[in-house]
N, C-alpha and C positions, 0 to 999 in steps of 0.2 A: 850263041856264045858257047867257047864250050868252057867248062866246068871240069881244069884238071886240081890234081889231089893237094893242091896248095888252096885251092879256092875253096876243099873242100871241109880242109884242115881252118881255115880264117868262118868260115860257117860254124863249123863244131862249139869254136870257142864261140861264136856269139850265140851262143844257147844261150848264156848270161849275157842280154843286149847292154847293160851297163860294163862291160869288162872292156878295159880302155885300148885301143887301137896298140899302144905303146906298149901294151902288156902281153897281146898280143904277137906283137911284131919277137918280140923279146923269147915266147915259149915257143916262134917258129926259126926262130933262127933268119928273120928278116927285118927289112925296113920300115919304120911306121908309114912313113911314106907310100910302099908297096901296098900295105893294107889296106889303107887308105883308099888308094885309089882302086886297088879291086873289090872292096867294099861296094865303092860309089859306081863301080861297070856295074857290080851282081844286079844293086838295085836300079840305076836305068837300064836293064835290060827283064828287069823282072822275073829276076830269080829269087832275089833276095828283098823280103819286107820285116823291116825290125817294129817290132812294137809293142808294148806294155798288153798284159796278157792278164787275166784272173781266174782265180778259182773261185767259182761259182759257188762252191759249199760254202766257204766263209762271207758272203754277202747273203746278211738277211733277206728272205723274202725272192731269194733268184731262183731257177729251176735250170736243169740244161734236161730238155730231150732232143732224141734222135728219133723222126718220121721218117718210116719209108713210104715211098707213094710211086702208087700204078695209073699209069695215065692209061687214053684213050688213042694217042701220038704216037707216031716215031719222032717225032721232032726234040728228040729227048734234050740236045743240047740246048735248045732255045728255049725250053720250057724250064730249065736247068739255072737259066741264066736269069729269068723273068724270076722263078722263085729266091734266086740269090738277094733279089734287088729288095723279098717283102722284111717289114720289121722282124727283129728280133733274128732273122736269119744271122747265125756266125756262118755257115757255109753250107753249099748242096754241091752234092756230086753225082756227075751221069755212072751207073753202077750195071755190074749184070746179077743177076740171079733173082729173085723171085721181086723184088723192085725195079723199078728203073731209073729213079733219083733217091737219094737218102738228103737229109737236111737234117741238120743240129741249128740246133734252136734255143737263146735264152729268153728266160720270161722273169718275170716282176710280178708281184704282186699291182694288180689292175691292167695286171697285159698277162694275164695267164694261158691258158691252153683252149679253153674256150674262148676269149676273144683273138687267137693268134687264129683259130679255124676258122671264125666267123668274121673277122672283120681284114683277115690276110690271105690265108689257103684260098676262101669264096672268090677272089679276085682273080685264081689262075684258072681257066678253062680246061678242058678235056683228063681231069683229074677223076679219075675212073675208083678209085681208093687208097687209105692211109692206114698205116699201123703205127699207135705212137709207142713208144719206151723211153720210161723215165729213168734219168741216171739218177741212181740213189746213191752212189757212190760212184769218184771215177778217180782214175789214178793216171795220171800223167796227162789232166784233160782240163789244161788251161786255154782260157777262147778272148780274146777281143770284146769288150764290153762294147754290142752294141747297141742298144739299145737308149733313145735321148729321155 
C-alpha cells in the first residue's frame, strides 16, 4: 500500500484514537467520507491498528520491563514471533547489537518477573541469555494491556 502524506497526515491526528473522523476530515481540508475509507484500507492492509493504550505507572501493582535476549539461533525472526505470542509480551523485535530480540513486557502482581522467566521465557529454546531493565519511569510509553 503506499502511504502518501495525506494518509500520513489522517495517522497523526489519530494519535487521539477518539478524535472523530469528521473532525478530522475538517483540520485536513477533506471529506469524512475520504477518511473514512483510508482509515479502513490503512487497517486492512495493516498499517494501521487503533487501540486503547495505558500507562502502566497509574495501574496498581503493573511493571513494564524491557528484556534483551541472546539466543543460540539465527532463526532470530521465528524465535521473535514465538516470543511475541508468550504472556505478558506487549511486543519483541528482531534487533542488532549486543541482542538479538528485545521484548517489553508487562507484569501484575502474581505474574511478575520471576513467574514471566519461569513459567514463559523456559518455554522458548535456544535462549542463550537475558538482560532485564525495569522502567521506573517512562515517558511517552503507553502499551496495550495485555495481559487477562
Amino acid at each position: 500500500m503506499r502511504i502518501d502524506e495525506t494518509n500520513i497526515e489522517i495517522i497523526k491526528h489519530l494519535k487521539d484514537g477518539r478524535k472523530s473522523f469528521k473532525k478530522i476530515a475538517e483540520d485536513l481540508n477533506i471529506t469524512e467520507n475520504t477518511v473514512r475509507a483510508r482509515v479502513n484500507k490503512l487497517i486492512e492492509e495493516g498499517v494501521l491498528e487503533i487501540a486503547g493504550l495505558v500507562n502502566h505507572e497509574c495501574i496498581p501493582g503493573h511493571d513494564l520491563v524491557i528484556i534483551g535476549v541472546k539466543l543460540k539461533t539465527m532463526n532470530l525472526v521465528k524465535k521473535a514471533e514465538e516470543f511475541s505470542r508468550l504472556r505478558g509480551v506487549v511486543s519483541a523485535s528482531v534487533v542488532t547489537g549486543r541482542y538479538d530480540v528485545i521484548l517489553i513486557v508487562l507484569l501484575r502482581e502474581g505474574f511478575g518477573l520471576l513467574e514471566f522467566y519461569t513459567q514463559e521465557i523456559d518455554k522458548v529454546q535456544d535462549v542463550l541469555s537475558t538482560e532485564t531493565f525495569v522502567v521506573y519511569k517512562g515517558y511517552n510509553m503507553k502499551v496495550p494491556y495485555v495481559l487477562d
